[in-house]
Every structure is written in structure tokens, then in C-alpha cells.
MARDRENNU-903130 format. One record per residue: x, y, z of N, C-alpha, C in turn; chain; residue number from 1; residue in three letters. Coordinates in steps of 0.001 Angstrom, whole numbers, plus 500000, padded with zeros to 6 digits. Atoms other than C-alpha are relative to their C-alpha. Example, Ala and Ser with C-alpha at 12.3 -4.5 7.8 and 13.67 -1.06 7.14 Angstrom:
# residues 2
nx->500890; ny->498810; nz->500000; cax->512300; cay->495500; caz->507800; cx->500900; cy->501200; cz->500000; unit->A; pos->1; code->ala
nx->499180; ny->498810; nz->499940; cax->513670; cay->498940; caz->507140; cx->499230; cy->501090; cz->500730; unit->A; pos->2; code->ser
***
This chain:
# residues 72
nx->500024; ny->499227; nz->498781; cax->759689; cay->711709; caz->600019; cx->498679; cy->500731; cz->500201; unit->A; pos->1; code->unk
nx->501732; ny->498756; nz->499671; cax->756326; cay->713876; caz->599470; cx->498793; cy->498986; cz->500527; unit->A; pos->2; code->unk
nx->501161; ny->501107; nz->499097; cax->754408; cay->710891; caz->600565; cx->499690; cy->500363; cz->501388; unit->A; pos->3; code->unk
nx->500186; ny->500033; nz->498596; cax->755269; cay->711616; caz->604194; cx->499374; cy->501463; cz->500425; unit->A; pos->4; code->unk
nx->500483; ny->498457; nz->499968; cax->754002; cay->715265; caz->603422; cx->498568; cy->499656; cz->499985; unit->A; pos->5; code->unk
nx->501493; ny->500546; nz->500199; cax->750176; cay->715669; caz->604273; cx->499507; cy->501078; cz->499006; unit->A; pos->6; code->unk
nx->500591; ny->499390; nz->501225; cax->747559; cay->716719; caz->601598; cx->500279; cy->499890; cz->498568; unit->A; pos->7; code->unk
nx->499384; ny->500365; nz->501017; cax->748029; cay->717159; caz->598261; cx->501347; cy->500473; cz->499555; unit->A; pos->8; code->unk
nx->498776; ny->499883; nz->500265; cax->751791; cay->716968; caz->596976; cx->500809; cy->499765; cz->498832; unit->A; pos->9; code->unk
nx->500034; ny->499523; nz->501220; cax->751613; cay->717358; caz->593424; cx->499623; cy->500423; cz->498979; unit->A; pos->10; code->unk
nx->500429; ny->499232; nz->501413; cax->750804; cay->719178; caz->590241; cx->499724; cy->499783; cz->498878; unit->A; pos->11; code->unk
nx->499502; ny->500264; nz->501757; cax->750984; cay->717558; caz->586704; cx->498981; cy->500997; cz->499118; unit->A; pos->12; code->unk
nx->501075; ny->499525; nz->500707; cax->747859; cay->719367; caz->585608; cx->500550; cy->501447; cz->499760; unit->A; pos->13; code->unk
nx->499695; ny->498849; nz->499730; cax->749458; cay->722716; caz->586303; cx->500945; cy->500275; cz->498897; unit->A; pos->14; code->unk
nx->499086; ny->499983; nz->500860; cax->752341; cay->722391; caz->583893; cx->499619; cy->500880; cz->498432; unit->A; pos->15; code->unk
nx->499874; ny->499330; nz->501310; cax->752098; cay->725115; caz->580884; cx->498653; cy->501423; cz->500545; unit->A; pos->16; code->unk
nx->500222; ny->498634; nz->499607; cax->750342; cay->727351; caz->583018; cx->500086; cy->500992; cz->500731; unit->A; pos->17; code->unk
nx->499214; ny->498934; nz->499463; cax->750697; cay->730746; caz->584224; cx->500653; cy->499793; cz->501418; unit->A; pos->18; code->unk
nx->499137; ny->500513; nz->499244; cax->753217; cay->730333; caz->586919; cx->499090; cy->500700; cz->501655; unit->A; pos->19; code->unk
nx->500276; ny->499568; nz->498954; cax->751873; cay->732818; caz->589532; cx->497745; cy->499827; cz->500258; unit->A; pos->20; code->unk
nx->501537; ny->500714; nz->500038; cax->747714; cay->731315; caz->588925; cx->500480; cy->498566; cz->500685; unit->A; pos->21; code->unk
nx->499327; ny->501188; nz->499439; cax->749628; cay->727906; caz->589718; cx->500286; cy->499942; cz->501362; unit->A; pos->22; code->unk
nx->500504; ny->499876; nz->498918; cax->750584; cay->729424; caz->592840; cx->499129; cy->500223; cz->500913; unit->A; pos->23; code->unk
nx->501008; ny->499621; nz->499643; cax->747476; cay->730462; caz->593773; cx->499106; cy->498568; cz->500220; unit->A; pos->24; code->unk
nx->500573; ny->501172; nz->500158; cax->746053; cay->727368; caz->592624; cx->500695; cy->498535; cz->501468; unit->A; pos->25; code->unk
nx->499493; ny->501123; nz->499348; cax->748541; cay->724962; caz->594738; cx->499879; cy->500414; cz->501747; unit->A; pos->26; code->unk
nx->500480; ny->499767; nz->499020; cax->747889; cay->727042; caz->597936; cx->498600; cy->500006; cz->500466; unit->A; pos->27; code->unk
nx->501841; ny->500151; nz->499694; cax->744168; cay->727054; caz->597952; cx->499570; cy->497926; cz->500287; unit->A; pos->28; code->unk
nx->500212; ny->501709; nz->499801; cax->744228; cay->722756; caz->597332; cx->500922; cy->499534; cz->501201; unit->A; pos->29; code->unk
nx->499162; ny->499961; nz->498542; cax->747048; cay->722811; caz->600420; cx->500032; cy->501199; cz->500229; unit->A; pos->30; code->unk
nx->499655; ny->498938; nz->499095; cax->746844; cay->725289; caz->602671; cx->501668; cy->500062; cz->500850; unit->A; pos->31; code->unk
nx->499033; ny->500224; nz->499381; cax->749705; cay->723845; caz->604636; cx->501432; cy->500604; cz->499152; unit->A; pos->32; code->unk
nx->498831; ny->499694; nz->500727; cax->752063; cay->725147; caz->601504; cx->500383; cy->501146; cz->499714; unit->A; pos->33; code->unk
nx->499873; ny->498993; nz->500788; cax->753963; cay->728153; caz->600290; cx->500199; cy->499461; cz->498859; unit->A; pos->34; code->unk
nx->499553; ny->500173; nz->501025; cax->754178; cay->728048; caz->596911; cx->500841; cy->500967; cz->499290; unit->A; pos->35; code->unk
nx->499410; ny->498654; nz->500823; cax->757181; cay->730072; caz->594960; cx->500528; cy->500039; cz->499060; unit->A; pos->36; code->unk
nx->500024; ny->500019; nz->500984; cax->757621; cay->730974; caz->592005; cx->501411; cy->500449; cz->499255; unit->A; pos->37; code->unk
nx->498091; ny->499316; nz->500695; cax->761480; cay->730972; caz->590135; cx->499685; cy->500040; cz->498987; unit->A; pos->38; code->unk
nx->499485; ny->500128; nz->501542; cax->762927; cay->730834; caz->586918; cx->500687; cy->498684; cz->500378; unit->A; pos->39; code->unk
nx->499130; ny->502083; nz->499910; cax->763695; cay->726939; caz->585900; cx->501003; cy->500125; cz->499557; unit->A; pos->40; code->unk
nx->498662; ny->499756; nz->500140; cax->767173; cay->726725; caz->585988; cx->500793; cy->500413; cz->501417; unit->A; pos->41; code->unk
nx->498990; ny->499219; nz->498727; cax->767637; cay->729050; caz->589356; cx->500306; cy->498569; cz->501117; unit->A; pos->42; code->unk
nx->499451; ny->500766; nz->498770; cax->769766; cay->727499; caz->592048; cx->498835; cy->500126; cz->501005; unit->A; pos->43; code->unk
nx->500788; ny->499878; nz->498391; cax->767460; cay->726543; caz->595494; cx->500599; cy->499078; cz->500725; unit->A; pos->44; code->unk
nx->499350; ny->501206; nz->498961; cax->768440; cay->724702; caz->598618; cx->499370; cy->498855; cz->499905; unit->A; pos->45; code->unk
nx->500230; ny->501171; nz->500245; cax->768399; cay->721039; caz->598618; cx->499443; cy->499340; cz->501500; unit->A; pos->46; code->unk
nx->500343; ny->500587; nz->499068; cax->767115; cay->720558; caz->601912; cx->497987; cy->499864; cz->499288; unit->A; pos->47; code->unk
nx->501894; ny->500090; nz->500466; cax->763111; cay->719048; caz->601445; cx->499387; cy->500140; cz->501455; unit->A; pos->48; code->unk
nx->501129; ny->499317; nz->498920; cax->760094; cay->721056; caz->603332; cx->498970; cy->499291; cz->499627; unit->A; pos->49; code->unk
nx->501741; ny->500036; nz->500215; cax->756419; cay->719731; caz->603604; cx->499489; cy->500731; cz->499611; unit->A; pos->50; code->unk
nx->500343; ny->498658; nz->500765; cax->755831; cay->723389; caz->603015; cx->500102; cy->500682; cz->499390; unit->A; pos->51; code->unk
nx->499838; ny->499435; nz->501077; cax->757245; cay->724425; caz->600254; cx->499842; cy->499171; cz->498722; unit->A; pos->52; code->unk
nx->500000; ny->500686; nz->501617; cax->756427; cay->723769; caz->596710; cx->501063; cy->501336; cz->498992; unit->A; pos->53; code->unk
nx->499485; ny->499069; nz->501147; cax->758962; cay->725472; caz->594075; cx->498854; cy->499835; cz->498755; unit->A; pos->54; code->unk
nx->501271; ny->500242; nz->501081; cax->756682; cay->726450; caz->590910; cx->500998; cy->500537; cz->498905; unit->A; pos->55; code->unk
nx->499026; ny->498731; nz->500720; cax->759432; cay->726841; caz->588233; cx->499335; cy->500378; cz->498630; unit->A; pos->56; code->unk
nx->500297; ny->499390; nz->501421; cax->758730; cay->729214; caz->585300; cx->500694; cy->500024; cz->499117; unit->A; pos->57; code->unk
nx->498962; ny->500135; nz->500813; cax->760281; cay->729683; caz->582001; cx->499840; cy->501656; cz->499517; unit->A; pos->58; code->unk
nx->499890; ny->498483; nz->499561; cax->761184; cay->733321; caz->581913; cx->499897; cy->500604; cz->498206; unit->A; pos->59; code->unk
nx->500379; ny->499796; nz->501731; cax->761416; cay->733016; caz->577724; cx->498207; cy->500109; cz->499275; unit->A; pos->60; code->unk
nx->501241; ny->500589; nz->500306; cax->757835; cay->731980; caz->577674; cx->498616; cy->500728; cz->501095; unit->A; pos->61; code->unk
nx->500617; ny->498761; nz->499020; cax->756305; cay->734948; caz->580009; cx->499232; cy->499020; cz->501504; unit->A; pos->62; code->unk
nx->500441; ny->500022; nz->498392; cax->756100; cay->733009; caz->583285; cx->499129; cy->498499; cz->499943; unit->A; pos->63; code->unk
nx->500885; ny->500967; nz->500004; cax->754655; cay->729318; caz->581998; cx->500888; cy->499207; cz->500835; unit->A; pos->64; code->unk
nx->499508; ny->500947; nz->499183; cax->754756; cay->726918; caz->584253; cx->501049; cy->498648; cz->499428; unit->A; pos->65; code->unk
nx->499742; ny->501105; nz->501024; cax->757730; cay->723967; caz->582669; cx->500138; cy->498745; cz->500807; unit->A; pos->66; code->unk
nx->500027; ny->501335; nz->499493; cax->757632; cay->721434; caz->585171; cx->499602; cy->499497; cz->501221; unit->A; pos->67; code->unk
nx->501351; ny->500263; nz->499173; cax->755254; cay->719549; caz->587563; cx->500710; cy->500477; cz->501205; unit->A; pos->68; code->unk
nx->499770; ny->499544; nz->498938; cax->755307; cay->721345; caz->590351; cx->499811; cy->499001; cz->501769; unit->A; pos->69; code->unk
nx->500199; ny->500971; nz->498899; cax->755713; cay->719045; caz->593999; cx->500388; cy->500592; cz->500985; unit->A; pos->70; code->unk
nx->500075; ny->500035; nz->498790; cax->756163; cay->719285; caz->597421; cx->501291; cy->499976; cz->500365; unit->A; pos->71; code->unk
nx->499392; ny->500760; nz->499540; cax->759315; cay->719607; caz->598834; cx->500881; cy->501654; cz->499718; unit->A; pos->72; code->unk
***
């Protein structure tokens, strides 16, 4: 699905670091995105945005990023 999203619409590089630099990072390379930052695990809605990227953290591990963050 993030294909039909424009710009860039994923992360792998981002993965193990600080969660809220990540956001920073994934809004500056798309502008078009919010990026926000949970705890991996929390419930979010299942509908998919062009403009949102979830950035989940691991709340044991002070806020590292645990998994590639995308588009949607």
C-alpha cells in the first residue's frame, strides 16, 4: 500500500534509534508526514494514511526505536 503514498515511505535505517530523533528524522526526508511516536505493543487504528508514519518505541529500552518505521 505505501507505494501509492508519495516520497519516501520507509525507515529500516532508523530501527534501534532514539524514537523521538526518528521522528524528526522521518519528517524532515517527508514533509508530507506526521510522524508519532507510541509504545510497540499500543493499540492504533487500522485505517492506512499517506500521512502518518507510527514510530513504535520500546518503553523497556528508554524510547529505542524496535521496528521499521513506514507509511501508513
Amino acid at each position: 500500500m505505501s507505494s501509492e503514498c508519495p516520497g519516501k515511505t520507509s525507515w529500516p535505517e532508523l530501527v534501534g534509534s532514539d524514537g523521538n530523533d526518528a521522528a524528526s528524522v522521518i519528517e524532515s526526508q517527508n514533509p508530507g508526514v506526521k510522524a508519532v511516536v507510541i509504545l510497540d505493543g499500543s493499540p492504533v487504528t487500522g485505517d492506512f494514511r499517506c500521512d502518518r508514519v507510527w514510530v513504535r518505541v520500546d518503553k523497556e529500552v528508554d524510547g529505542i526505536v524496535v521496528q521499521v518505521p513506514t507509511v501508513g
